[in-house]
KEMIZA-286888 format. One record per residue (C-alpha): x negated, y, z negated. Coordinates in steps of 0.1 Angstrom, whole numbers, plus 5000, padded with zeros to 4 digits. Last residue first. Example, Ala and Ser with C-alpha at 12.3 -4.5 7.8 and 13.67 -1.06 7.14 Angstrom:
BEGIN
486349894929
487749554922
***
This chain:
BEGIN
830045107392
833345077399
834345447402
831345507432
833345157449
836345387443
834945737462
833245577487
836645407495
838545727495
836045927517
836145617544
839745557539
840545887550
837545917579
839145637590
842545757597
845245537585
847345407616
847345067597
845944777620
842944967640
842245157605
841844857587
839544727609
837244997611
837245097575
836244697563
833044727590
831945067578
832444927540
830344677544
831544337554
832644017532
834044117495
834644467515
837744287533
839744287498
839244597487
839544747524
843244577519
844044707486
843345027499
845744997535
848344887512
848145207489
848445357521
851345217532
852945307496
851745647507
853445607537
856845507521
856845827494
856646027529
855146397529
853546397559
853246747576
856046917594
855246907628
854747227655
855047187689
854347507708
855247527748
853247627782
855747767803
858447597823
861347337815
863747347845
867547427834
870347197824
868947147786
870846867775
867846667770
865846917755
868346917722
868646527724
864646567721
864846797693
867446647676
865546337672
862046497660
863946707631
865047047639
863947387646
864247417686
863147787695
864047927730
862748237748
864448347780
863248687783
859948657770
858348697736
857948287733
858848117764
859447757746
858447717707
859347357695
859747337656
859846987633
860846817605
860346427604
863846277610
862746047638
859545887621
856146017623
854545717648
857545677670
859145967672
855946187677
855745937709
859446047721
858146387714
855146377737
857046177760
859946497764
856546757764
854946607790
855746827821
856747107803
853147137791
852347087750
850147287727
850347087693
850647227658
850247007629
851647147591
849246927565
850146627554
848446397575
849646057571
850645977610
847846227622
845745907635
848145687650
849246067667
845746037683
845845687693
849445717705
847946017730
845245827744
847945547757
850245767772
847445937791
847946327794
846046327758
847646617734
846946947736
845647137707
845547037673
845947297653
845447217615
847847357590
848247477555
849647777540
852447767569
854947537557
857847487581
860247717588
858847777628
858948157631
855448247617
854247957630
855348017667
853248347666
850148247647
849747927677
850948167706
848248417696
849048797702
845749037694
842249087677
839749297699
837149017687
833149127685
829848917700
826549087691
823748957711
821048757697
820548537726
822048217706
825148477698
825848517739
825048097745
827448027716
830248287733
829748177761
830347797753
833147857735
835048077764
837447857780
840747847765
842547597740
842247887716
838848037733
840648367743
844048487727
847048507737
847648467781
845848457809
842448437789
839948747787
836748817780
834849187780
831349277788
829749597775
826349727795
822949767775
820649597802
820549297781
824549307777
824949287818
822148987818
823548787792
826948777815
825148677844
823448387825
826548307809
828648247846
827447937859
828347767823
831947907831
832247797862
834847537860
836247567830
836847937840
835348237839
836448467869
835448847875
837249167878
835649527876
838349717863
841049967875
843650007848
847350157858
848949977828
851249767853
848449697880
845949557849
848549337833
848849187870
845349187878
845248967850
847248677861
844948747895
842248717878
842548377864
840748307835
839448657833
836048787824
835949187827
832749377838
831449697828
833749747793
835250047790
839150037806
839749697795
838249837754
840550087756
843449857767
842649617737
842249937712
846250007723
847449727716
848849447739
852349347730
854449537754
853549317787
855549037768
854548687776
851748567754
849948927753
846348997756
843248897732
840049047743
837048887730
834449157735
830649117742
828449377730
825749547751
822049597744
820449907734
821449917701
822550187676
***
């Protein structure tokens, strides 16, 4: 058995006070000191399961502060646990860089596995779940976010966003414009509370959908995207080829990539892998 303590990874619920298992509250009730986003989000789920606990913040702001005090309490052999305000910790959440620090040290680092807004809206969205990438929020700035959804046009895998209420009718007017209208699509709102909505539609019905909502938008939402599957883009892509063929005859591949990913939407490290993998063919 060691004599240093183990960090936990505490997931709590997204909404519901219900969800939280029981080894999650166990492990609240044990550890020395509890992390918390915001602690007074937590206090909350501490006040309604009658939990007293030693409260502390980790934050963007503070969390680098914070990992020597945290290494210090597992040294000495005391249990530390993390928590977000809501799901689980590190998904779009502070947390990665204690967590690195905690395992650099040699310290053991365990999950108390538990609700995840991304697992939950997938397994209700109707759209293939096999393969996905999560992608987080999307840039605040109009311009940052068409660069990144320039670059997701032809990915065929499932894409889940986080979105805020606040951005979340550009966000989908942008997904309009560089996946199509009728591209299939899920948005998750309130999920496991009271007033909790699911849109499962294409892009355009979605936004006439939020349009007519007469209520205030709040909560953190899910966007989910059915992945590329076009016959049309992969005639675009087939373009975007023929073109690095052609602009490789008077720049290196590097240069050829960069251009015709500025004019095509095609991501580079996609015509980077392909065109390695013809000029390798040609030889």
């Amino acid at each position: 058995m060691s004599d240093f303590g183990t960090l936990y990874i505490i997931a709590t619920p997204i909404g519901n006070l219900a969800d939280i298992s029981l080894r999650a509250l166990d492990t609240i009730k044990a550890v020395k000191v509890l992390y918390a986003e915001d602690t007074r989000v937590t206090q909350h789920l501490l006040d309604h399961y009658g939990i007293q606990a030693k409260l502390l913040s980790l934050h963007d702001f503070n969390e680098s502060k914070r990992i020597s005090s945290v290494i210090e309490h597992l040294q000495a052999g005391s249990d530390v646990g993390l928590v977000s305000d809501a799901g689980t910790p590190l998904i779009s959440d502070p947390g990665y860089k204690l967590v690195a620090s905690v395992q650099d040290a040699g310290l053991d680092v365990r999950a108390i596995p538990g609700p995840s807004a991304l697992t939950a809206a997938l397994s209700v969205c109707g759209i293939p779940t096999d393969r996905f990438v999560f992608e987080g929020f999307l840039p605040k700035s109009s311009n940052d976010r068409n660069k990144r959804l320039a670059m997701l046009r032809f990915e065929t895998r499932t894409i889940v966003f986080y979105e805020s209420p606040k951005r979340i009718e550009a966000s989908i007017q942008s997904c309009i414009e560089f996946m199509g209208a009728d591209r299939k699509a899920a948005l998750l709102r309130e999920m496991t509370k009271h007033y909790e909505q699911h849109f499962c539609a294409d892009l355009h019905t979605i936004k006439k959908q939020l349009a007519s909502q007469n209520e205030k938008l709040r909560g953190e939402m899910v966007l989910i995207l059915h992945g590329n599957d076009s016959q049309e883009d992969e005639v675009e892509f087939e373009k975007a080829m023929k073109l690095l063929v052609d602009l490789q005859q008077h720049m290196s591949l590097k240069e050829a990539v960069a251009i015709v990913a500025k004019h095509s939407g095609v991501r580079r490290n996609q015509l980077y892998s392909q065109g390695l993998k013809d000029n390798s063919n040609n030889q």
